[in-house]
C-alpha positions as CSV (number, residue, x, y, z in Angstrom):
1,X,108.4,127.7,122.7
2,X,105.8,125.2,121.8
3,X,102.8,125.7,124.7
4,X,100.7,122.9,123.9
5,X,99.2,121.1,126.6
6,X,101.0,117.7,127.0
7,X,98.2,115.4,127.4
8,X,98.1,111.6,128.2
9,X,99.1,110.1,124.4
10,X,101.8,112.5,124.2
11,X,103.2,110.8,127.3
12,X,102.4,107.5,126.7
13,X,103.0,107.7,123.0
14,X,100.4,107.9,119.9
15,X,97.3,105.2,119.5
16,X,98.8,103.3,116.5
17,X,98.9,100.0,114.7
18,X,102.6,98.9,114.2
19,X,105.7,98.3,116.2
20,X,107.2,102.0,115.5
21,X,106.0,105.5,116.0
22,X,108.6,107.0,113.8
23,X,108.6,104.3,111.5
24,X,104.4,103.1,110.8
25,X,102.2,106.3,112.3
26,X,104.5,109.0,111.2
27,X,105.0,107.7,107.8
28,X,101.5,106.7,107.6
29,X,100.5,110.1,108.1
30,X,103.0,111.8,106.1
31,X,101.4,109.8,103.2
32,X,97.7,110.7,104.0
33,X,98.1,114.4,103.6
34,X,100.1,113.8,100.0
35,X,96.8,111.7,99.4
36,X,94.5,114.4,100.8
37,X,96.8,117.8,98.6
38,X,95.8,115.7,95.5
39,X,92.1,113.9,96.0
40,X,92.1,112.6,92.6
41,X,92.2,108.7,91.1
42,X,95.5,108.4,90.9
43,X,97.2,107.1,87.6
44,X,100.5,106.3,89.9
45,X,102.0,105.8,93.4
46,X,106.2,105.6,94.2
47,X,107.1,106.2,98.2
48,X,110.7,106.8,98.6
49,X,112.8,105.6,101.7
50,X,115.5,107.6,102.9
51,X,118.2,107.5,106.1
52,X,117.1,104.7,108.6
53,X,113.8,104.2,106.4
54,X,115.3,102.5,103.8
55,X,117.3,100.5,106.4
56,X,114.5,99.1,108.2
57,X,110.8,99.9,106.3
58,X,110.0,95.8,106.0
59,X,110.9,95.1,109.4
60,X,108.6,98.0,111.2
61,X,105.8,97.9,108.1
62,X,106.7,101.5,106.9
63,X,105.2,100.4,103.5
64,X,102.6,99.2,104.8
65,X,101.8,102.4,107.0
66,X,102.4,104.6,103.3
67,X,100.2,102.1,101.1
68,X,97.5,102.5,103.9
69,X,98.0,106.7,104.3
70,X,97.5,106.8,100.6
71,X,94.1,105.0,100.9
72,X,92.9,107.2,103.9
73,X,93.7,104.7,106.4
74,X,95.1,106.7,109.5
75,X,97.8,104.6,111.9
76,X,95.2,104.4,114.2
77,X,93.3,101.8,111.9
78,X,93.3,98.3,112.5
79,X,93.6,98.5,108.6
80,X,96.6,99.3,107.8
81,X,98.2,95.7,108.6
82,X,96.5,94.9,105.3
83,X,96.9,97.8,103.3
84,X,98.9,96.1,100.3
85,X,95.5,93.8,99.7
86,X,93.5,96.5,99.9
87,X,95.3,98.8,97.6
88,X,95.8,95.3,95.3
89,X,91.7,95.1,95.3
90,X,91.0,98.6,94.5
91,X,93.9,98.6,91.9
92,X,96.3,101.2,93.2
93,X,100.1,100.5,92.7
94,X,102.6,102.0,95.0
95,X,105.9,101.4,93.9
96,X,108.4,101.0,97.4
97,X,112.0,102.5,96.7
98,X,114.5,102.4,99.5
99,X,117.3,105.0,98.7
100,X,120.6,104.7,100.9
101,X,122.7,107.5,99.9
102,X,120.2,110.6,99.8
103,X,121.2,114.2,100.9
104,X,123.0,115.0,103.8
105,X,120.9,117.6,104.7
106,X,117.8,114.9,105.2
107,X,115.7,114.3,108.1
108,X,117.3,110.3,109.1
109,X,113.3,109.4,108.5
110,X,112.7,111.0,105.8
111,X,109.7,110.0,102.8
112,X,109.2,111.2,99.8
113,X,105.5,110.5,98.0
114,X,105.6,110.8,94.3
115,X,101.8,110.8,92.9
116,X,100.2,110.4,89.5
117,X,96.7,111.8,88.7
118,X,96.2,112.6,85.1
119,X,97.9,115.8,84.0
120,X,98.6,116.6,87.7
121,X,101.3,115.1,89.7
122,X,102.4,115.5,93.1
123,X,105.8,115.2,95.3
124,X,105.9,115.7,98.7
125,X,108.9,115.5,101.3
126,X,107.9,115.2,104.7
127,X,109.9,113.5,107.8
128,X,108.6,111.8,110.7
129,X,110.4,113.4,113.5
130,X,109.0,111.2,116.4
131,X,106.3,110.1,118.5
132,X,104.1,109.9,115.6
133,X,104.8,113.3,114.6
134,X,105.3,114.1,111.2
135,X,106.7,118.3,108.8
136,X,106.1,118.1,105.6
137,X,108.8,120.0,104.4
138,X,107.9,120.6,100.8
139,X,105.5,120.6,98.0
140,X,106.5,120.1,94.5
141,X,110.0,121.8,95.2
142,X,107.9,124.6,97.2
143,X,108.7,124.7,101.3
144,X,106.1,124.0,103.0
145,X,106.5,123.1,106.9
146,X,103.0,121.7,107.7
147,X,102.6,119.1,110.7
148,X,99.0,118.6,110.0
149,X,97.9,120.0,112.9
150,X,95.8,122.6,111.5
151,X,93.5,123.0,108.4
152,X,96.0,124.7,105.8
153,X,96.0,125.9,102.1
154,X,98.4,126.1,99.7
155,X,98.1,129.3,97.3
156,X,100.7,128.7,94.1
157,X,100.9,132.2,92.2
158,X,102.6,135.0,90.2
159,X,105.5,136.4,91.8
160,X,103.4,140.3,92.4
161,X,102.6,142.9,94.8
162,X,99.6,142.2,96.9
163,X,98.5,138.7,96.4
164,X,99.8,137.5,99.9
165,X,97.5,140.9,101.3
166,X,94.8,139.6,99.0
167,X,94.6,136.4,100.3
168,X,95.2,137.0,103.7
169,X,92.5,139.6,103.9
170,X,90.1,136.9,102.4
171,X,90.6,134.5,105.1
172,X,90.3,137.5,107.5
173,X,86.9,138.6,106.1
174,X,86.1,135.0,106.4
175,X,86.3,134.6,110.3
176,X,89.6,133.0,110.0
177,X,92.4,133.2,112.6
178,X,95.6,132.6,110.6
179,X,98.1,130.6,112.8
180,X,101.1,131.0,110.6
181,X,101.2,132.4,106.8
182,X,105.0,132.0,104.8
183,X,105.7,133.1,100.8
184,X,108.5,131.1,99.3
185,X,109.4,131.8,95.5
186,X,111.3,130.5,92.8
187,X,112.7,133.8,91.9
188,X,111.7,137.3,92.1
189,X,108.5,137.5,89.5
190,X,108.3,134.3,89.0
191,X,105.9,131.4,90.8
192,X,105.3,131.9,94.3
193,X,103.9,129.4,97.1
194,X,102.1,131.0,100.4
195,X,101.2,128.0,103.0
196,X,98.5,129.6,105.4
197,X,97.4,127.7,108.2
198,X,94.5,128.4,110.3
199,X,91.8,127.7,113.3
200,X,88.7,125.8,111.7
201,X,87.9,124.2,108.4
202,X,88.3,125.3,105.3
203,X,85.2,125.0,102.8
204,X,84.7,125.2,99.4
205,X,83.4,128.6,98.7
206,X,86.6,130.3,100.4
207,X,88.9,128.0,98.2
208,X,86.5,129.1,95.2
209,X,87.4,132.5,96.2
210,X,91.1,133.0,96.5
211,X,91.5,130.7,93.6
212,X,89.6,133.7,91.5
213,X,91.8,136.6,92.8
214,X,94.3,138.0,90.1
215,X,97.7,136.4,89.5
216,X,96.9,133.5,91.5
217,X,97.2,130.0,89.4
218,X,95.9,126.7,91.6
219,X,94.6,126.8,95.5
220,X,95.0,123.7,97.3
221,X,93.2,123.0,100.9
222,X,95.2,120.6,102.6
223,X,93.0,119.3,105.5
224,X,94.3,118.6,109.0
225,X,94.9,115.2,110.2
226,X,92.5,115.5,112.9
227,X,89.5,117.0,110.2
């Protein structure tokens, strides 16, 4: 059971610009933590609509709410109402794709960010499951499960005995209360994801250091929305 402490916006509903929570402030943020798993200029932007998304996205400014998450701008930002000029003046295009007939087995507000930067590229799936509230459910085919909540980093590696150890013991050492920690593989030896997410901030030097232990292959810190 989630014991949380309901407080007054999660009565009243989320401080947001837009007519939907599920529709503008959940999708907005669903699109600034793809944003903030890859940093860099990006080459490329598609946002893909799925279930009642790509039903109803002009009418309740979903694109607007992912062009604007992709710039940084939270729902709460007056911004976001003009986030297509503002990605047209800084040169980013996001290509909007409404998909009717995706998998059964998607969330009905579902998003899927697609993300060009150089030789790296990024897809995210995430769903915005109410009030605001967003999971992003995976990471370049790799479960994830992250509601942004919490600071979080994403480990890719070898398939091998004693990297999850290695790594947890690393945040450990480093004062870090680990709130939740999952593995998911490809196959047995081959790449692995672990999602850790913990109490405080991640800096630089910790990254720097788990991205330098054996076996493990890219460390990404995926900031919390409230960071």
């Amino acid at each position: 059971m989630d014991d949380r402490k309901i407080g007054l916006f999660d009565i009243l509903g989320p401080v947001m610009i837009g007519p939907s929570s599920s529709h503008t402030a959940g999708v907005a943020r669903i699109a600034y933590l793809a944003r903030r798993i890859l940093p860099l200029p990006l080459d490329g932007a598609r946002v893909l609509f799925y279930g009642s998304l790509a039903r109803t996205y002009k009418g309740h400014g979903s694109d607007k709410a992912a062009i604007a998450g992709l710039l940084g701008i939270l729902p709460e930002d007056e911004r976001l109402s003009f986030a297509p000029e503002i990605a047209a003046r800084e040169g980013l295009e996001v290509e909007i794709v409404p998909v009717y007939d995706g998998p059964e087995r998607y969330h009905p507000n579902t998003v899927v960010i697609e993300l060009r930067a150089g030789a790296r590229s990024l897809r995210v799936r995430g769903a915005s499951v109410g009030g605001g509230e967003i999971l992003l459910q995976s990471v370049n085919g790799f479960e994830a499960l992250l509601d942004g909540r919490l600071d979080a980093i994403l480990v890719l590696h070898h398939d091998e005995p004693g990297v999850i150890a290695r790594v947890a013991a690393l945040l450990a050492g480093a004062g870090f209360n680990i709130a939740s920690l999952a593995s998911k593989r490809r196959d047995r030896g081959d790449e692995a994801l672990i999602v850790a997410e913990v109490d405080g901030q991640v800096d630089s030097s910790l990254v720097a250091s788990i991205a330098a232990l054996a076996a493990v292959l890219d460390v990404v810190r995926v900031p919390s929305i409230r960071s």
